[in-house]
mmJSON file of the N, C-alpha and C atoms, coordinates in Angstrom:
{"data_MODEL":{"atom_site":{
"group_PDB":["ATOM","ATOM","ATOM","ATOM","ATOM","ATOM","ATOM","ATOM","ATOM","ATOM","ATOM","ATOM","ATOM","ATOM","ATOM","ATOM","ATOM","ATOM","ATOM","ATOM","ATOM","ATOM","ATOM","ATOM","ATOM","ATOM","ATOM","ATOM","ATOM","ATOM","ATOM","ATOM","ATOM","ATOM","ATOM","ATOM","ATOM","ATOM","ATOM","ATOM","ATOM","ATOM","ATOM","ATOM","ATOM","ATOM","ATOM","ATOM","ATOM","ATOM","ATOM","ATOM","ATOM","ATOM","ATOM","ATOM","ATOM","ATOM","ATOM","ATOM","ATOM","ATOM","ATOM","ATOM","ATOM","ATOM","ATOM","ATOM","ATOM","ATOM","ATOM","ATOM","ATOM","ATOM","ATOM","ATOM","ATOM","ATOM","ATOM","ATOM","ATOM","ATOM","ATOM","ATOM","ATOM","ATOM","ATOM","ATOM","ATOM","ATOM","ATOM","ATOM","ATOM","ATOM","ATOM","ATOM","ATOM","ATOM","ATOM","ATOM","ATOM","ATOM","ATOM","ATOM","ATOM","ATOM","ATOM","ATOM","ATOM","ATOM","ATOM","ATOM","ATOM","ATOM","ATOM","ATOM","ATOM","ATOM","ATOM","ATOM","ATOM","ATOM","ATOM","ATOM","ATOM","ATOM","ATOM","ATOM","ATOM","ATOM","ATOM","ATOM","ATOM","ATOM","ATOM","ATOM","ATOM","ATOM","ATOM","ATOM","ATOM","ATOM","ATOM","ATOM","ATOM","ATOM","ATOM"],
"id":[1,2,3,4,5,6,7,8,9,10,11,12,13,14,15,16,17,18,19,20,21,22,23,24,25,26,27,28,29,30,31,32,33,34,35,36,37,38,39,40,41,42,43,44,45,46,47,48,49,50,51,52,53,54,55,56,57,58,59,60,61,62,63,64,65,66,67,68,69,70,71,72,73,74,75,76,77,78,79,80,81,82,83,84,85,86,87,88,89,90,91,92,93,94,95,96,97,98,99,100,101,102,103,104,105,106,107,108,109,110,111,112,113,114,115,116,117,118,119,120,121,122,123,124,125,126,127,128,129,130,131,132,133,134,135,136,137,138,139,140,141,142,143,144,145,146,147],
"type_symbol":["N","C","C","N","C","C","N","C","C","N","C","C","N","C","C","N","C","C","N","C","C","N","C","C","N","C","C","N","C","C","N","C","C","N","C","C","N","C","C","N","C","C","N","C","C","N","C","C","N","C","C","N","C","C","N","C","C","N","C","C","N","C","C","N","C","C","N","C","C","N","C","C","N","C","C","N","C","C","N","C","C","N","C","C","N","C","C","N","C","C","N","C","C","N","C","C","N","C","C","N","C","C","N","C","C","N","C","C","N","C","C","N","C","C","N","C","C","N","C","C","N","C","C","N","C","C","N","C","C","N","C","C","N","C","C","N","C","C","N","C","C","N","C","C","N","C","C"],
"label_atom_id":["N","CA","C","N","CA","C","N","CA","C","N","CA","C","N","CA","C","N","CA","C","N","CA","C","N","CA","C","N","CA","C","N","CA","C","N","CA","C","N","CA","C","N","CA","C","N","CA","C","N","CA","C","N","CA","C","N","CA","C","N","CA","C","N","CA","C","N","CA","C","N","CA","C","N","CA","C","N","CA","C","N","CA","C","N","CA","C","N","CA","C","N","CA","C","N","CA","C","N","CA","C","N","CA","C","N","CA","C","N","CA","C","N","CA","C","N","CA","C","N","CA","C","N","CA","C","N","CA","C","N","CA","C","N","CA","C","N","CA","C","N","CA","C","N","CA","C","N","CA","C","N","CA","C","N","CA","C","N","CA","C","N","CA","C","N","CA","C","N","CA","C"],
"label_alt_id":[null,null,null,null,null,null,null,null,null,null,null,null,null,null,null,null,null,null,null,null,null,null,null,null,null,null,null,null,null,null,null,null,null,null,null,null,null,null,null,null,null,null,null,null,null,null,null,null,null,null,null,null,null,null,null,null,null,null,null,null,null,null,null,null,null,null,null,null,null,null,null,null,null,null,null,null,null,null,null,null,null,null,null,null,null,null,null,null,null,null,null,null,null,null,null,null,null,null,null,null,null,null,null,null,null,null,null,null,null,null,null,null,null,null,null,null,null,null,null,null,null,null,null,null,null,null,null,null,null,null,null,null,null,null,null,null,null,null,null,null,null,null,null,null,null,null,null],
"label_comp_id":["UNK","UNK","UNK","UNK","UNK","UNK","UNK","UNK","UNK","UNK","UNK","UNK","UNK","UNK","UNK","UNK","UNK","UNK","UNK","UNK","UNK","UNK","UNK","UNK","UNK","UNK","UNK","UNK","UNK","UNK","UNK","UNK","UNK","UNK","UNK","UNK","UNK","UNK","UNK","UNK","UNK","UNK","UNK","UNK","UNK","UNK","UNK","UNK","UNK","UNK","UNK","UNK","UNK","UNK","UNK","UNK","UNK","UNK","UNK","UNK","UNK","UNK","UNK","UNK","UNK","UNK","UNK","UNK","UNK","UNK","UNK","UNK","UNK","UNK","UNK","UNK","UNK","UNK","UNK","UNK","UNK","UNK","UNK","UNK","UNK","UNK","UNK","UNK","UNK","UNK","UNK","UNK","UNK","UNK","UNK","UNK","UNK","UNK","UNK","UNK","UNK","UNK","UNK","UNK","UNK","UNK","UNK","UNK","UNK","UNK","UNK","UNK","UNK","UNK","UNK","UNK","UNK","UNK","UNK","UNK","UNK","UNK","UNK","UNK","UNK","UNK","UNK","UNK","UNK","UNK","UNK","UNK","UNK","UNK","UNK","UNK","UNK","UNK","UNK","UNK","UNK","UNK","UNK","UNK","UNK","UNK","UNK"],
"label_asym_id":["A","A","A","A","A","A","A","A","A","A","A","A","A","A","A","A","A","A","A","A","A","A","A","A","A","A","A","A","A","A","A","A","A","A","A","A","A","A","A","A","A","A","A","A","A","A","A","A","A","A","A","A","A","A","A","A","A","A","A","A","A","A","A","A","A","A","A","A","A","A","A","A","A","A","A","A","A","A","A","A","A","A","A","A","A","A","A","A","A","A","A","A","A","A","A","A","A","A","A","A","A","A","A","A","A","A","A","A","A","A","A","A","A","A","A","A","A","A","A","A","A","A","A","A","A","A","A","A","A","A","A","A","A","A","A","A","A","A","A","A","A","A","A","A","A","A","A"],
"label_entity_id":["1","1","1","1","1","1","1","1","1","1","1","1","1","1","1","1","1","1","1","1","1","1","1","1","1","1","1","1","1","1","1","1","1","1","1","1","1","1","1","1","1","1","1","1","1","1","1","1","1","1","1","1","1","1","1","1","1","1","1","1","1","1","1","1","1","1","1","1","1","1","1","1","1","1","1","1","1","1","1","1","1","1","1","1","1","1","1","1","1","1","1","1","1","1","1","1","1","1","1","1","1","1","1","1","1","1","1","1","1","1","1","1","1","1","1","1","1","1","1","1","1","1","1","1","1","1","1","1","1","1","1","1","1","1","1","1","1","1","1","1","1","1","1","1","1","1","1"],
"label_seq_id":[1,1,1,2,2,2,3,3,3,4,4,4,5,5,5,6,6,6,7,7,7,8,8,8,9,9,9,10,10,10,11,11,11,12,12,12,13,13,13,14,14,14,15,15,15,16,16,16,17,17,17,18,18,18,19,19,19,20,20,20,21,21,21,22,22,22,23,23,23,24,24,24,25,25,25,26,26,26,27,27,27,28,28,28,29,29,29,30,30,30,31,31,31,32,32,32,33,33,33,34,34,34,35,35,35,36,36,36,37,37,37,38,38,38,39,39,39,40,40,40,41,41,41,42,42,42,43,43,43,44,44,44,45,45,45,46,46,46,47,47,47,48,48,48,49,49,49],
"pdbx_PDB_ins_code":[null,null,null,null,null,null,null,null,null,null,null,null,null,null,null,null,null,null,null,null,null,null,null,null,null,null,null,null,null,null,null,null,null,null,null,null,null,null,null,null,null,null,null,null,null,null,null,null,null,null,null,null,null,null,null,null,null,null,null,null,null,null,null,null,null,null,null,null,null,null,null,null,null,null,null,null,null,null,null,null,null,null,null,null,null,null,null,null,null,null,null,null,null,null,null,null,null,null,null,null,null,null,null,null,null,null,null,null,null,null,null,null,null,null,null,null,null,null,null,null,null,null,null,null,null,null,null,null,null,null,null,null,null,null,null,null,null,null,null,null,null,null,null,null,null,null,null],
"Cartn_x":[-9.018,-9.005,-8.631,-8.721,-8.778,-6.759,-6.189,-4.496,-4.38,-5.651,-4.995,-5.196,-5.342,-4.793,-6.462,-6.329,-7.77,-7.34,-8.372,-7.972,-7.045,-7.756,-6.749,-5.674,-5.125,-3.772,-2.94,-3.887,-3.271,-3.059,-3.811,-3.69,-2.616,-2.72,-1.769,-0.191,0.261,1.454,1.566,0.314,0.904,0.711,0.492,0.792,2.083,2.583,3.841,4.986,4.854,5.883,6.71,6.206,6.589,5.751,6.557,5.772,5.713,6.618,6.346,7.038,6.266,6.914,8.047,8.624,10.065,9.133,9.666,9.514,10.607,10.398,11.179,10.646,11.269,10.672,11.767,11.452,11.906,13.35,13.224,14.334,15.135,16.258,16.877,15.978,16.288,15.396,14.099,13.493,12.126,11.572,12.145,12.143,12.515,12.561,13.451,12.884,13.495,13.117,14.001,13.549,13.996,13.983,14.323,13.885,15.104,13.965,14.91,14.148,14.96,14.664,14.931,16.125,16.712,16.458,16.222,16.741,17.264,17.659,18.409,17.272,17.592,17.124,16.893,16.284,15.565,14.941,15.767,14.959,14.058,12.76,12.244,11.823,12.172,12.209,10.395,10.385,9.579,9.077,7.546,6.667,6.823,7.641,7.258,5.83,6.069,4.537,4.75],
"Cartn_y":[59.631,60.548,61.959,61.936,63.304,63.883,62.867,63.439,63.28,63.233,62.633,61.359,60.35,58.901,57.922,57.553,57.033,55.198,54.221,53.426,52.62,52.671,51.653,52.136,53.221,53.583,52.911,53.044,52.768,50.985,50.693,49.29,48.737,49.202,49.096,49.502,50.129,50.478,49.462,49.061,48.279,47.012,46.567,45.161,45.29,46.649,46.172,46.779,47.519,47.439,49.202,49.465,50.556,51.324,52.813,54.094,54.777,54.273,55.551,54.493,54.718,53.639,54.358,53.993,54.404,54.921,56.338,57.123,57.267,56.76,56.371,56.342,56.345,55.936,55.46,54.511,53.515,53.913,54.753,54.891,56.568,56.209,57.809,58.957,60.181,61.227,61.689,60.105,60.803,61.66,61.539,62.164,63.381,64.553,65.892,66.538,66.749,67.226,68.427,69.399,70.404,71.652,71.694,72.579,73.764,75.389,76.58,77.559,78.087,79.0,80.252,80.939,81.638,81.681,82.341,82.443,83.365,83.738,85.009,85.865,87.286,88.595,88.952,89.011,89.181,90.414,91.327,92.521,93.191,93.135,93.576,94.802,95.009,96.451,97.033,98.039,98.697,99.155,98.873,98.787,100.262,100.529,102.03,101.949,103.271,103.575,104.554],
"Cartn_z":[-8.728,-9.838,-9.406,-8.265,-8.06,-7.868,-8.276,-8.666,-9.981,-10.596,-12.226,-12.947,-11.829,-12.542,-11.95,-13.296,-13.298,-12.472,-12.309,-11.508,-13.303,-13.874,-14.929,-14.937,-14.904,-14.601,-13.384,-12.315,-10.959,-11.332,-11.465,-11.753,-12.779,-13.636,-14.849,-14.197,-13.271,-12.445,-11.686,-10.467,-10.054,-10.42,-11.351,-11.815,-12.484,-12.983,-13.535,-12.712,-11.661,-10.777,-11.401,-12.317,-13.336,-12.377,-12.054,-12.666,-13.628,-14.376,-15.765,-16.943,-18.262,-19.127,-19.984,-20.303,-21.153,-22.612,-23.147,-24.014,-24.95,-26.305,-27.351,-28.59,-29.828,-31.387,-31.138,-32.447,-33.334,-33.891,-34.49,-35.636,-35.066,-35.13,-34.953,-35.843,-34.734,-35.54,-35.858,-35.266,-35.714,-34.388,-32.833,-31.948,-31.409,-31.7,-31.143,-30.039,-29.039,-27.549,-27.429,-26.927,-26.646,-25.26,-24.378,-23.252,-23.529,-23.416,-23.811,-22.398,-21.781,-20.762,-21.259,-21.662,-22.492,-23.782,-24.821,-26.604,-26.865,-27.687,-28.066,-28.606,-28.585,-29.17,-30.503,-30.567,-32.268,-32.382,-32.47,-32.928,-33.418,-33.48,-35.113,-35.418,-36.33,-37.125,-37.188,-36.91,-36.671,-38.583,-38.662,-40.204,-40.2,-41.766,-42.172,-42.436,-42.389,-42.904,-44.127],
"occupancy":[1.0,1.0,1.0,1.0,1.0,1.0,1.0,1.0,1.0,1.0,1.0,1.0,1.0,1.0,1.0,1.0,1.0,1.0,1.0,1.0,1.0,1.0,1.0,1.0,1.0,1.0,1.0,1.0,1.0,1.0,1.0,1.0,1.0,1.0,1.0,1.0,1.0,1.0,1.0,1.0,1.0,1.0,1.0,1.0,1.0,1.0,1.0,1.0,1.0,1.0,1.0,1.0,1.0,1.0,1.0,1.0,1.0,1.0,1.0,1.0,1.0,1.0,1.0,1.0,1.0,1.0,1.0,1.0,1.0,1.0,1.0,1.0,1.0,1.0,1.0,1.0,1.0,1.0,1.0,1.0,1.0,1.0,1.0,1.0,1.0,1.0,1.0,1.0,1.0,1.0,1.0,1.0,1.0,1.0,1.0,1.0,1.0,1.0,1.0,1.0,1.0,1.0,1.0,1.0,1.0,1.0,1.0,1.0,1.0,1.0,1.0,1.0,1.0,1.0,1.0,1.0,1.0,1.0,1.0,1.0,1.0,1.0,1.0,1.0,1.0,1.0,1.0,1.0,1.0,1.0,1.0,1.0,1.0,1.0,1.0,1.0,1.0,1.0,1.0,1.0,1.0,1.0,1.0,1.0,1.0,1.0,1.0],
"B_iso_or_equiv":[0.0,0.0,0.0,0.0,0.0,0.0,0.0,0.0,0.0,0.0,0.0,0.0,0.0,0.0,0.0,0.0,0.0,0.0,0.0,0.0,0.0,0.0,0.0,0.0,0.0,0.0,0.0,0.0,0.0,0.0,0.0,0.0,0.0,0.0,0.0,0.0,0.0,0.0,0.0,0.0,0.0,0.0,0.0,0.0,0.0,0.0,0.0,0.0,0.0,0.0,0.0,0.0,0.0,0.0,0.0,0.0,0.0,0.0,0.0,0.0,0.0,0.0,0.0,0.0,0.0,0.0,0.0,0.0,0.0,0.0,0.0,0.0,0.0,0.0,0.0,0.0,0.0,0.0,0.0,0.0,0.0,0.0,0.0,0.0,0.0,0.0,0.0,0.0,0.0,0.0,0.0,0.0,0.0,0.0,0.0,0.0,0.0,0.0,0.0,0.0,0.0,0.0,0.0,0.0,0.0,0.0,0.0,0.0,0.0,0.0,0.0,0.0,0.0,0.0,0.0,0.0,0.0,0.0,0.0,0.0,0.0,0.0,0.0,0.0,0.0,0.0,0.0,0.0,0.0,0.0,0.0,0.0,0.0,0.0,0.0,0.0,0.0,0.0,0.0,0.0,0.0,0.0,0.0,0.0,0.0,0.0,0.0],
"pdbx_formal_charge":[null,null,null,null,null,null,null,null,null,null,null,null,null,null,null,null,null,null,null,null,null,null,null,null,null,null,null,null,null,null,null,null,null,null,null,null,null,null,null,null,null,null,null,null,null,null,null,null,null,null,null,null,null,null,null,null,null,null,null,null,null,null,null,null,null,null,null,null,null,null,null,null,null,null,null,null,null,null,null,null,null,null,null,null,null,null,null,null,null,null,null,null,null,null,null,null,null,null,null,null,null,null,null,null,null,null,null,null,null,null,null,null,null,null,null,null,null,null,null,null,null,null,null,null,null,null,null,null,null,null,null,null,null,null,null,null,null,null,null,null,null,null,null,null,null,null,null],
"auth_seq_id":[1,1,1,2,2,2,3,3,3,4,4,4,5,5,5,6,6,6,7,7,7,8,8,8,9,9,9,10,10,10,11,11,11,12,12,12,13,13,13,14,14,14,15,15,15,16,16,16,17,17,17,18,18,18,19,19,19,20,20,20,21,21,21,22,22,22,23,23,23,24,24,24,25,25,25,26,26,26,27,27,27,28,28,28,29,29,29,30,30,30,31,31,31,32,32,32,33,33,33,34,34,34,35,35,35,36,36,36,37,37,37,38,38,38,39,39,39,40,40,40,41,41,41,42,42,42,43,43,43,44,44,44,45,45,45,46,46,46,47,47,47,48,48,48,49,49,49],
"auth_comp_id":["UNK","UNK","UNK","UNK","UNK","UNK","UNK","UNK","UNK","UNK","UNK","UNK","UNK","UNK","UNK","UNK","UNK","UNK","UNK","UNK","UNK","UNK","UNK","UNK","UNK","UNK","UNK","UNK","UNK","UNK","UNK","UNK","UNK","UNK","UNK","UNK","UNK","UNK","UNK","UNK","UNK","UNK","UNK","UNK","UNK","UNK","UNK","UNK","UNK","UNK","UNK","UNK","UNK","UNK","UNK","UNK","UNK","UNK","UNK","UNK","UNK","UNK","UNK","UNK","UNK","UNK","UNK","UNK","UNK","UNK","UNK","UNK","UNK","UNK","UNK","UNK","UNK","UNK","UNK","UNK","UNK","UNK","UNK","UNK","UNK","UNK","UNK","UNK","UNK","UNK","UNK","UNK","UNK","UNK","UNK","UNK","UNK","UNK","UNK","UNK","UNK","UNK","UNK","UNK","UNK","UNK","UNK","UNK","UNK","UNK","UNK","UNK","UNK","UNK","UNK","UNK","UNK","UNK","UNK","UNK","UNK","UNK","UNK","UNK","UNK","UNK","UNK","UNK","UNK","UNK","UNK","UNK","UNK","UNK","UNK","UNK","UNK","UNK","UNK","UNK","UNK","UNK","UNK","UNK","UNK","UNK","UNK"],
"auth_asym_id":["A","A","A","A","A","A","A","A","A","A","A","A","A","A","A","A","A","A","A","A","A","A","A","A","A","A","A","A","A","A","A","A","A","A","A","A","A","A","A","A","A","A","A","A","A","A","A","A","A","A","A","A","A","A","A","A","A","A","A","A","A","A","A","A","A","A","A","A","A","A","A","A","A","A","A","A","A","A","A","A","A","A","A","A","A","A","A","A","A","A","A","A","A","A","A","A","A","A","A","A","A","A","A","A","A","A","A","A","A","A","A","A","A","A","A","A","A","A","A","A","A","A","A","A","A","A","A","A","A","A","A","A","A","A","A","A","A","A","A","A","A","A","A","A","A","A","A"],
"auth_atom_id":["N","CA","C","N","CA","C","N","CA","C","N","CA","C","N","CA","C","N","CA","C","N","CA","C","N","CA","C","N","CA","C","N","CA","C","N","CA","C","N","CA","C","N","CA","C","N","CA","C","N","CA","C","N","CA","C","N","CA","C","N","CA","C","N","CA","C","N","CA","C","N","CA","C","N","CA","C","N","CA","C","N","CA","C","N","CA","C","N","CA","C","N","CA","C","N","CA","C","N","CA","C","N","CA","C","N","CA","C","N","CA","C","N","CA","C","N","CA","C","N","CA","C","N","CA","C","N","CA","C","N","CA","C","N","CA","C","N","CA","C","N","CA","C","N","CA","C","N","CA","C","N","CA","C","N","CA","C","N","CA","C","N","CA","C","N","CA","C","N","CA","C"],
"pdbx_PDB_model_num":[1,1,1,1,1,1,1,1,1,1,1,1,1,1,1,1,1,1,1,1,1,1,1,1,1,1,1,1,1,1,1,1,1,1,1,1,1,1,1,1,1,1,1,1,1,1,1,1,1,1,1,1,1,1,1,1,1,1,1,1,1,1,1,1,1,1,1,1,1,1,1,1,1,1,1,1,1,1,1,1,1,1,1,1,1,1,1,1,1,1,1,1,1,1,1,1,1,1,1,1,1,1,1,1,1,1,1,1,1,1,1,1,1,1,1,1,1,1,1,1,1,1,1,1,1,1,1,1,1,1,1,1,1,1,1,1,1,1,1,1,1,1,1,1,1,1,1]
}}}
């Protein structure tokens, strides 16, 4: 436990020879993934008073 992974995990890997199971839905779309390091500049206007 002490990396994280409890023994049913460990076990559950190696009986299936898998380290990591495939991550998916069903149907196009219902999934959106995104990684942004950068975004653009958005100014915002300073509240009159």
């Amino acid at each position: 436990m002490a990396r994280g992974y409890s023994s049913r995990h460990l076990r559950m890997y190696a009986e299936s020879g898998v380290a990591a199971r495939r991550f998916q839905q069903r149907h196009r779309n219902q999934l959106w993934q995104s990684d942004l390091k950068y975004g653009p500049y958005l100014p915002l206007a300073k509240a009159e008073r």
